[in-house]
N, C-alpha and C positions, 0 to 999 in steps of 0.2 A: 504494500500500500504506500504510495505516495502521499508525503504529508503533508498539507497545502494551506495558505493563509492567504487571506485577500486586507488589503490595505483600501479604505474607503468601500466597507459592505454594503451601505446603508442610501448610497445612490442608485439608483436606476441601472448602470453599468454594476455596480455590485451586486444587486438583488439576484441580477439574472444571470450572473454569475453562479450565486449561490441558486439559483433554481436547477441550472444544469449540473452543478460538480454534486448536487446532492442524489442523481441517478447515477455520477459515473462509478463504473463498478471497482475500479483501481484507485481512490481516493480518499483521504481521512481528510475531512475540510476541520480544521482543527481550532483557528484565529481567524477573528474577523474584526477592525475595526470599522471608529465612528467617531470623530469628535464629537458629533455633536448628540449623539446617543451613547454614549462610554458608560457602562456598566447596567445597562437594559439587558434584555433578554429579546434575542432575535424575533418572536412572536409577540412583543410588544409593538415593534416596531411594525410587522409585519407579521400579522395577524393569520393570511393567508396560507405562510410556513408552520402554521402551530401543528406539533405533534411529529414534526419531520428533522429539525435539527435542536437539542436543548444546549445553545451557547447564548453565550454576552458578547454583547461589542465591550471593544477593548481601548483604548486610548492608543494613538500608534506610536509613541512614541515606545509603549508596551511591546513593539515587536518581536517577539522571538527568534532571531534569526537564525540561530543554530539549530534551532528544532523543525525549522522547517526543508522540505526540497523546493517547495516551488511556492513564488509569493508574487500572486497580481497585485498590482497596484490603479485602483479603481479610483484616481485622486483626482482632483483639480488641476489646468494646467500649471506650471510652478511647483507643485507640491513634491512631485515626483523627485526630479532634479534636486533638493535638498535633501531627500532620504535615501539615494541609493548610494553618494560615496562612503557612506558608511556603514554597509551591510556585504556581507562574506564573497568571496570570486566563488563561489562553489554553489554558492545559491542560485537556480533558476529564476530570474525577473522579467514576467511580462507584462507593461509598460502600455495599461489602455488610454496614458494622454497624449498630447503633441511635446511632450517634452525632449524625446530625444530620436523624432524621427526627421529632422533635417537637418543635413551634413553640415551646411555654411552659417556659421556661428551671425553673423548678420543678415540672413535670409530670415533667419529664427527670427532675431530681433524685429525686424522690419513688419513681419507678419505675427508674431503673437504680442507683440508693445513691451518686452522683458527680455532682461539679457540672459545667453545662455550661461549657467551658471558652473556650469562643470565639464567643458567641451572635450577635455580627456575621455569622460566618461560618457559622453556620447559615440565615441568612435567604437565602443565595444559591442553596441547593439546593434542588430541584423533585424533588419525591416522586415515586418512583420505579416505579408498577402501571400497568403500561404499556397497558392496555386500556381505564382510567379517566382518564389522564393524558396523553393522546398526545401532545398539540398542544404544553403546556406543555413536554415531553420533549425533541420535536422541536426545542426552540429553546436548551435551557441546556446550561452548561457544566459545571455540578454537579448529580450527582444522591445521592439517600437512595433505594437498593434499600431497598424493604420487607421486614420479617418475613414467614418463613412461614406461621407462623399467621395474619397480617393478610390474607396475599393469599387465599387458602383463603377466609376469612370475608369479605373485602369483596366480593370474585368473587361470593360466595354471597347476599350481601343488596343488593346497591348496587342493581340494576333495584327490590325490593321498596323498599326506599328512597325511589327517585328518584320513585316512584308511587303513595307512602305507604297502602302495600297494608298496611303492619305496626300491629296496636294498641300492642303492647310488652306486656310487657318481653320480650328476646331472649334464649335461654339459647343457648350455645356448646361444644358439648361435643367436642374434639378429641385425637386421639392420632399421636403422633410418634413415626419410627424413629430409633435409636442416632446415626444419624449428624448429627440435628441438634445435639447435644450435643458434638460436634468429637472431633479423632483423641488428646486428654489423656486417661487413664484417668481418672475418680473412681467414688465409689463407688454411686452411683444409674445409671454405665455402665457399671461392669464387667459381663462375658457371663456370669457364674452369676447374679447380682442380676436382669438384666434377662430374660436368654433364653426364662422361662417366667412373665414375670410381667406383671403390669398394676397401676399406681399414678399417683396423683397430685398433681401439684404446683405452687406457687403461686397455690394457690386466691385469684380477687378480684386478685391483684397482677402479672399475669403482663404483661413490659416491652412485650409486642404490643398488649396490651388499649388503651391514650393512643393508639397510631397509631391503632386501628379506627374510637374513636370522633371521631379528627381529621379522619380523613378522610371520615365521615359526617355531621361537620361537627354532632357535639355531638348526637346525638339526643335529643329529650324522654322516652324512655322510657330505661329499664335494661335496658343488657346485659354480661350476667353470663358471664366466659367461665372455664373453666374445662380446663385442657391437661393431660396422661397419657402416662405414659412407656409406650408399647407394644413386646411382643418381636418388631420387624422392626427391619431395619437401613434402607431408604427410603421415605418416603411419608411423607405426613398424612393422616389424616380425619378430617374435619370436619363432625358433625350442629348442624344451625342450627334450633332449636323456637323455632315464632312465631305468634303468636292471632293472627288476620287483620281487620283492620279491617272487610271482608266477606267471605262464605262464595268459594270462586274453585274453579271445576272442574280437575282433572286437564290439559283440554284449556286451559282459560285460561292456566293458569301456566304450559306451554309452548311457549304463545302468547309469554307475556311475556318469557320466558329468550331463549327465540329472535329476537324484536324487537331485543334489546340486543346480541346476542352472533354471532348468523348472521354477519358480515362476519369476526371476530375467530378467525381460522386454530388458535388454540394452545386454543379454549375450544370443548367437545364437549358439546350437551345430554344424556343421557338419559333418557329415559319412569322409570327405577327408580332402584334404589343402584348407586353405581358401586362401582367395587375398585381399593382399591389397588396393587397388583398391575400394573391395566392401563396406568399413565401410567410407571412404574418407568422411570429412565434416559432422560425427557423431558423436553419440556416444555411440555406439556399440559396442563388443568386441566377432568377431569371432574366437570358437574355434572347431579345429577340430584334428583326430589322426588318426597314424596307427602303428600297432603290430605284432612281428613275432617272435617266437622262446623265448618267456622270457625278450623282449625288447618293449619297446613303444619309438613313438616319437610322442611328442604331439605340435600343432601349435598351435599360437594366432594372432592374428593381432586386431590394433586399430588405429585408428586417433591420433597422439601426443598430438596436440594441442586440443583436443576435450578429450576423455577419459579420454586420458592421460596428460591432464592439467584442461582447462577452460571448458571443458564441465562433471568432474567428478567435481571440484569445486560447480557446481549451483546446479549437484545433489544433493549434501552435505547440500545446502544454504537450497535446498525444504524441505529435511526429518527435518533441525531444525526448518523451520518456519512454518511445520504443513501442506507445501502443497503437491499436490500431487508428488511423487518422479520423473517423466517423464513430467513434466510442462517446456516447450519452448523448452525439447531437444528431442521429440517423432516425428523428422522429420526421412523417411529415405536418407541413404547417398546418395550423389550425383552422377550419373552414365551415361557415362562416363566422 
């Protein structure tokens, strides 16, 4: 058994955290903190859990580090980066904020408003998309889980990429439910602001855009992403418009989706648009296109908080610890 702690249980990215590692069968979930619930009982907090885990959150300064093999960190951005130069090389850390997933110490800066605080110890962690990244995954001890929206978009263009199917520029057009914005009220989440409405924000600046293009490794062309607060509470979608370097049939490009992805359990082609709706409470990542005249637009959709947080996290946690890669997340989504 794998001894496991989570650092920040008590968000949203924690809970469901703690909802999957509490089925997986290779796991003793052991330590959870909470500032701001430190010495509660999990079922106070979350009621829902009652009869399934009897622990307390813990203050994190509490962390056990030696007792443990593997320890997410479910924190704020900042947070992270202050707690890890001082926890063991030997310890597993996977890293669900943007604190140490991009490489240029003023990229960082630029895009999260804070300096990076420990750029040493950024260079030990292996980017975290686990369909893109296997090998390198499979061997480190630190990982940087990706943003939502990156995984959405890289999923979605990385084959057109690698094949340089794309003339550029790329437009990005994505909308996210309630809960990527965490369980703090403000007021672009309060449920009268958001329940009926569609907006958006951080046009050009949004902190996911430096990973995408990291990890596409600087494209020559522009892409312009732009993210939308939508009234659901899970999911992303993600429309990807792209001028095609050549004209490519309906059958081609599912040709090509399919070459990269067929072996890859958690990633589902479809002929159309997918919904999001259909990956809810997975983690899964449906993708699907359509083409005409020299153009593509290609869709994704995923679960935020499953994919695209806590449930790409345990993915990550399986291929280090030798298990199998779909262990406690091989449910399908929930419907409806």
């Amino acid at each position: 058994m794998v001894k496991v702690g989570i650092a920040g249980g008590s968000g949203y990215g924690g809970v469901e955290l703690i909802h999957i590692l509490l089925r997986h069968p290779h796991v003793e979930l052991t330590w959870i903190s909470s500032q701001q619930h430190a010495g509660k009982k999990l079922e106070e907090v979350y009621p829902h859990l009652r009869k399934f885990l009897d622990i307390r959150f813990s203050a994190l300064e509490e962390v056990p580090a030696s007792q443990l093999d593997v320890l997410f960190l479910a924190l704020p951005h900042g947070e992270a980066m202050k707690l890890v130069p001082g926890l063991p090389q030997k310890l597993v850390i996977i890293d669900l904020s943007g604190d140490f997933r991009i490489a240029d110490p003023r990229i960082f800066e630029e895009f999260y408003h804070f300096p990076l605080s420990c750029p040493q110890e950024q260079k030990a962690f292996v980017y975290g998309l686990t369909e893109l990244n296997r090998e390198k995954i499979r061997a480190a001890r630190r990982i940087a889980n990706p943003g939502c929206f990156a995984t959405a978009t890289l999923l979605a263009l990385y084959p057109l990429f690698q094949e340089n199917w794309i003339k550029g520029p790329v437009f990005v057009d994505t909308k996210t439910g309630s809960s990527g914005a965490g369980n703090s009220p403000r007021d672009a989440t309060h449920h009268p602001r958001r329940a009926n409405s569609l907006f958006a924000y951080k046009p050009f600046k949004h902190q996911h855009l430096p990973e995408i293009t990291q990890a596409l490794e600087r494209p020559d062309y522009p892409l312009i992403l732009q993210t939308h607060s939508a009234p659901f509470v899970r999911g992303i979608f993600a429309s990807h418009y792209v001028e095609l370097a050549k004209s490519a049939t309906a059958e081609e490009v599912a040709k090509l989706y399919e070459s990269y992805y067929a072996a890859d359990f958690f990633i589902r082609w479809l002929p159309g648009s997918p919904d999001v709706n259909l990956v809810r409470h997975s983690n899964f990542v449906d993708i699907g296109a359509a083409t005409q005249n020299g153009f593509l637009i290609v869709w994704s959709v995923l679960d935020n908080l499953q994919k695209g947080a806590a449930g790409q996290a345990v993915q990550n946690m399986n291929l280090i610890c030798g298990f199998r890669e779909e262990t406690a997340l091989d449910l399908p989504p929930v419907h409806p």
